[in-house]
N, C-alpha and C positions, 0 to 999 in steps of 0.2 A: 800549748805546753801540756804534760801531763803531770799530773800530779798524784799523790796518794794520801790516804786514809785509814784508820785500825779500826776495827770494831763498833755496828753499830745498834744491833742487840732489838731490830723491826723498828726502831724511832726513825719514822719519812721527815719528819719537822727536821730532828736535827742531821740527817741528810741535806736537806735545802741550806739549812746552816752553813754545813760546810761548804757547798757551791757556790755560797752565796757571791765571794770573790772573784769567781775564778768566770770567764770570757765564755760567751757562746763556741767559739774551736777548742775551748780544753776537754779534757777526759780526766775524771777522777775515777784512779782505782780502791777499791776498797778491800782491805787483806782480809778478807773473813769476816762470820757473822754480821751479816746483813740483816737476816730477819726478817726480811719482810714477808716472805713465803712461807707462813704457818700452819694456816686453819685452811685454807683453799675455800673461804665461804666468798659470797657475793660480796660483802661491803671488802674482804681484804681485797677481790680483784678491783672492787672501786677503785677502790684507794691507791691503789697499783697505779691504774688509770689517771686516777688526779696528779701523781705523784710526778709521773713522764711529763706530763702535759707540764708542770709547773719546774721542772728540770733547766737549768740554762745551760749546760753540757750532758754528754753522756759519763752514763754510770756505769762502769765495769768491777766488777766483782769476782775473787774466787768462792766459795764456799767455806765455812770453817766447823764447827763441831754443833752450833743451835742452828741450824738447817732443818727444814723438812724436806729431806734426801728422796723420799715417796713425790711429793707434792712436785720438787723441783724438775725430778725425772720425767715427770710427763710434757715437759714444753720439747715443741723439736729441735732437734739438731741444726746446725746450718753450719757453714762453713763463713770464714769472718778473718780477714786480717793475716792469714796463713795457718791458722787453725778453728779450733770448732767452739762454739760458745751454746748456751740455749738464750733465745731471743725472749727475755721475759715479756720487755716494751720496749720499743724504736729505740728510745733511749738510757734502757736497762736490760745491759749483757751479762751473763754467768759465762764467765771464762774456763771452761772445763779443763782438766785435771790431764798433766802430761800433755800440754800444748805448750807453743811458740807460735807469737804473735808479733807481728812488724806493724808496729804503733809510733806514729813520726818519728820513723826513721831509729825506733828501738827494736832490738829483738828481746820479748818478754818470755822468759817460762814462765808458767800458773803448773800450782800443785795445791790444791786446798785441801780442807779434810785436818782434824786433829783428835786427839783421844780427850773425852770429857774428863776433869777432875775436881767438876764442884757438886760431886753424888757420893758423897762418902756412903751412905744408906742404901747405894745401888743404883740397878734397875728391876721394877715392878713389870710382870708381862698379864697384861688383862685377862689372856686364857689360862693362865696357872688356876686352882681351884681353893687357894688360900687368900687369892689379890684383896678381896674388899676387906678380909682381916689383918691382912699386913698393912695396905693402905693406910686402914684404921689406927693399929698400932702409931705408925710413924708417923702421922698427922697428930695425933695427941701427946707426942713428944719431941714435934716439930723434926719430925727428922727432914732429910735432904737427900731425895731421892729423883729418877725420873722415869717415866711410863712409856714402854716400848711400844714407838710407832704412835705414838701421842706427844712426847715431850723429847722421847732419844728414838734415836736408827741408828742402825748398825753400820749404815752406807758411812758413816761421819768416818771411817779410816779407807783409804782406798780399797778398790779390789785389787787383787795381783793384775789384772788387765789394764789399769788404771796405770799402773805405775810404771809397767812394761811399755806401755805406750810413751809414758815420759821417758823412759833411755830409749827410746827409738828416735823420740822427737830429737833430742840430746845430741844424738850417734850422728843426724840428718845435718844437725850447726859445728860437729866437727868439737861438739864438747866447749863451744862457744855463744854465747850471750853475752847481752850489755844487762841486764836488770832480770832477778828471778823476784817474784812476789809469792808465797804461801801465807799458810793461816800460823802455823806452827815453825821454832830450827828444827835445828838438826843437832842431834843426839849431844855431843860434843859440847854446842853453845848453850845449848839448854841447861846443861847439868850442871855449867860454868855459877849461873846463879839461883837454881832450883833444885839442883838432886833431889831436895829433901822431898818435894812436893810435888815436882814433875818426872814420872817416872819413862824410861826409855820404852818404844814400841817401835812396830814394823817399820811407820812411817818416818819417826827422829832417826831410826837408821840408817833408812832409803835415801832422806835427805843428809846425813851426814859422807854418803857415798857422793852425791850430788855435789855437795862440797867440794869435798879431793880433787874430783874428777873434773871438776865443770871450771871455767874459767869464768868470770863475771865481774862486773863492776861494783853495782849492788846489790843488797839480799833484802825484800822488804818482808814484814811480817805483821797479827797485831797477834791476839788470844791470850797474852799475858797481862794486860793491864797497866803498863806501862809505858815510858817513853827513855828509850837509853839504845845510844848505839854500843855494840860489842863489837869486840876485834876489830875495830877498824871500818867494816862495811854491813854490818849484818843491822839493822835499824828496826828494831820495835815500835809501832804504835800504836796509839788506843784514840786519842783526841784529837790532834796535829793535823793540820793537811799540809804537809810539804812536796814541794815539786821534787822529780825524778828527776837525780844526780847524772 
């Protein structure tokens, strides 16, 4: 069976947690922020390591906005299931962005990637020539910011290549799936319960087009921090692992 998961922010322990149920043949997908790929030092690649090793199915993942987008980009490519993933370990896949995948007998779109909005205070770029005084400033009045190519990338929204290759993929199923997973909705559902606070971009667009257009069973997500279905089939999650409708 396969199953899904929301957000899980580099914690491997409670990764294991949620597996812990589920059969050596299931697959758990996870909607974003995984986290485990931050520092690219030797103990995170351990831990990577220990982590497969200790897995009782595989882990499939899109990407969502706390990514290192640099880091992630250098594992290779491979081709996997009818489209392309990066092979972190045997049994932790990154599902890349504008694929279709045929997973027991599912066809999956992945689209990960979201717009950050817990920096009210920004982003800091190390080579600006004011950084260790702004730093300073905002540390001493606790601001809330994040440090470009240290804590944020830019990669977190797709490129226009990214997305173009998701309506190809799309155009290829005849505008037909069983289950789409991203990190983030689409413009529409989003604004249903966040206007206030989640504002529209290229990507809430892109996926609200995907909407209209795409026919689908279910829409999984996580990045908002909660658990509630909208409209009918659109399911947010953060903690849940529930099996794929």
């Amino acid at each position: 069976m396969l199953y899904v998961t929301g957000d899980l922010h580099g914690d491997a322990d409670e990764l294991l947690l949620r597996c812990r149920p589920l059969a050596p043949g299931d697959a758990l997908i996870v909607c974003g922020d995984l986290g485990l790929l931050w520092r690219g030092t030797r103990r995170e690649r351990l831990r990577l390591d220990w982590l497969n090793a200790k897995l009782r199915c595989p882990v499939l993942f899109v990407d969502g906005n706390h990514e290192n987008f640099d880091l992630l980009e250098q594992y290779p490519v491979s081709a996997w299931k009818g489209g392309l993933v990066h092979r972190i370990r045997p049994r932790l896949l990154h599902l890349m962005r504008g694929q279709v995948f045929d997973v027991a007998g599912r066809t999956i779109f992945t689209m990960g990637g979201a717009s950050s909005h817990d920096m009210p205070d920004g982003v800091l770029n190390p080579r600006d020539p004011d950084f260790a005084r702004r730093r300073r400033e905002l540390d001493a009045r606790g601001g809330r910011y994040r440090i470009r190519r240290v804590s944020w990338w830019p990669q977190e929204l797709p490129r226009p290549r990214e997305l173009a290759a998701g309506l190809r993929s799309l155009q290829r199923q005849d505008w037909r799936v069983d289950i789409i997973v991203t990190h983030c909705l689409p413009t529409t559902i989003q604004q249903s319960f966040g206007a206030d606070f989640y504002a529209p971009d290229r990507l809430t667009d892109y996926l609200d087009t995907v909407r209209r257009r795409c026919e689908f069973g279910r829409w999984y997500c996580g990045h908002y921090h909660h658990e509630r279905i909208y409209a009918g089939r659109f399911q947010v999650l953060y903690q849940s692992v529930v099996p794929l409708l």
